[in-house]
C-alpha positions, 0 to 999 in steps of 0.5 A: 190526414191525422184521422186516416192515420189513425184509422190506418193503425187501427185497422193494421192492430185489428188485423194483428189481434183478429187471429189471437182472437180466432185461435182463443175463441177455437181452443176454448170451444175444443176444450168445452166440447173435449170436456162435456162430451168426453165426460172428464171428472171436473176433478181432473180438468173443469170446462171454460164454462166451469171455471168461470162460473166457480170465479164469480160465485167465489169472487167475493173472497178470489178478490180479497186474495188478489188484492193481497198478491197484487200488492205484493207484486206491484211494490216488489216490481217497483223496488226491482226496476229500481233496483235492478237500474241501479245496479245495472248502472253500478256494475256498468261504472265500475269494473270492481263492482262488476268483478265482485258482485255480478257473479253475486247476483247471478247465483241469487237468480239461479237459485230456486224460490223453494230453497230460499223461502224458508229463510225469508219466512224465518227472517219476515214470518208469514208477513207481506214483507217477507213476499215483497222481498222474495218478488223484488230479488227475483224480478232484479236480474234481468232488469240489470243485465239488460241495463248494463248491456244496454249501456254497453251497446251504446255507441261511443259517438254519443258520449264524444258529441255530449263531452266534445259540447261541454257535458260531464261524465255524470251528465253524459251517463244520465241524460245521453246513455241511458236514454239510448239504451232506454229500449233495452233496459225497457225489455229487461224491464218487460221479462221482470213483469212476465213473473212478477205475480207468479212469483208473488204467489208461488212464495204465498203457497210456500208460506203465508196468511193470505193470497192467491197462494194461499187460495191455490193451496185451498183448492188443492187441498179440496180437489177443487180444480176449477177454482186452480183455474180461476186463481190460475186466470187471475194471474194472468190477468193481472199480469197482462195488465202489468205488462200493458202499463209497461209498455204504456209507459215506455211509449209515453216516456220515448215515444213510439218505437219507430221514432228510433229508427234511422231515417237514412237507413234504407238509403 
């Protein structure tokens, strides 16, 4: 019975990706024919088969700056998750807080990265620190706002059982409410790591000594565009990744979504 359910999601996942796969696989033969038959200067925009062949003759150094980027993001979303649950907690418990410092943090995230660089290089220099800084402020703000709605959002049934049975406040909050408003506070979590990286290196290409900025620039600067492209599928790579770890550890953390639904729903 366990075998035939797992095969069964299998099969229904092989299904659901089938046609991502088809439509990958149809736009990068379009593109390798619209660019080797139209003859468009690789100056303008380089073949699937050039980009990827620019990325392994120049991986030797690509992975180098990955490495630098991929450092930056992965410590700068560890400090926003944390970060931003914190201080979605706080500004959920105290309306003081919430009055006084969400109006803060709104205008912190509506301000563009390339007005506020050249303080962080002013105050960090051209170091790590500096980026990590810049990743970690701007991957925060979704992460908080989802945390206090997820709060919110939290019937208040949950807290009358959970006191009703002998538990504080505190405990209340930390074992019951957050565990409901798990969900959401995961797809806040899911939208920082949707531009970690991206963010990591547009602040290396406004100011840095290495990256996949830095990279970014260079090949700019010498018309090299499919290492743009090569830099440009790092990114993403990496990204997915991320992306994948979050929702591995939201499944191992609270299960399979469906373990949330009501049983009694559809009755």
């Amino acid at each position: 019975m366990a075998e035939s359910h797992v095969q069964h999601k299998l099969l229904d996942m092989m299904k659901r990706r089938i046609p991502t796969v088809i439509a990958v696989v149809l736009l990068l033969a379009v593109w390798e024919a619209w660019v080797r038959i139209g003859h468009v200067p690789s100056t303008m925009i380089a073949s699937p088969s050039e980009i990827a062949q620019a990325t392994v003759e120049t991986w030797p150094t690509l992975w180098p700056a990955t490495q630098v980027t991929l450092l930056e993001g992965t410590v700068g979303f560890l400090l926003a998750v944390a970060c931003g649950i914190l201080i979605g907690i706080l500004l959920y418990c105290s309306r003081v807080a919430n009055a006084a410092l969400f109006p803060l943090l709104s205008a912190a995230q509506t301000m563009p990265l390339i007005s506020i660089a050249p303080l962080f290089l002013i105050w960090f220099g051209f170091e790590i620190s500096g980026k990590i800084v810049i990743v970690a402020v701007f991957g925060l703000f979704p992460i908080a706002v989802q945390t206090i709605r997820g709060l919110e959002a939290v019937p208040q049934f949950y807290s009358d059982v959970a006191l009703t049975c002998g538990a504080t406040r505190a405990w209340t909050l930390w074992h019951v409410k957050l565990r409901v408003a798990a969900r959401q506070i995961y797809g806040g979590i899911r939208v920082s790591a949707a531009y970690i990286f991206a963010t990591a290196a547009t602040a290396e290409y406004l100011g840095a000594r290495k990256g996949l900025g830095i990279w970014l620039q260079a090949a700019y600067n010498s018309f090299r565009t499919p290492l743009i492209f090569s830099a440009t599928l790092v990114i993403i790579a990496i990204t997915c990744v991320l992306m994948c770890l979050v929702n591995l550890s939201e499944r191992m953390l609270l299960g399979p979504a469906s373990d949330d639904e009501d049983p009694d729903a559809g009755q």
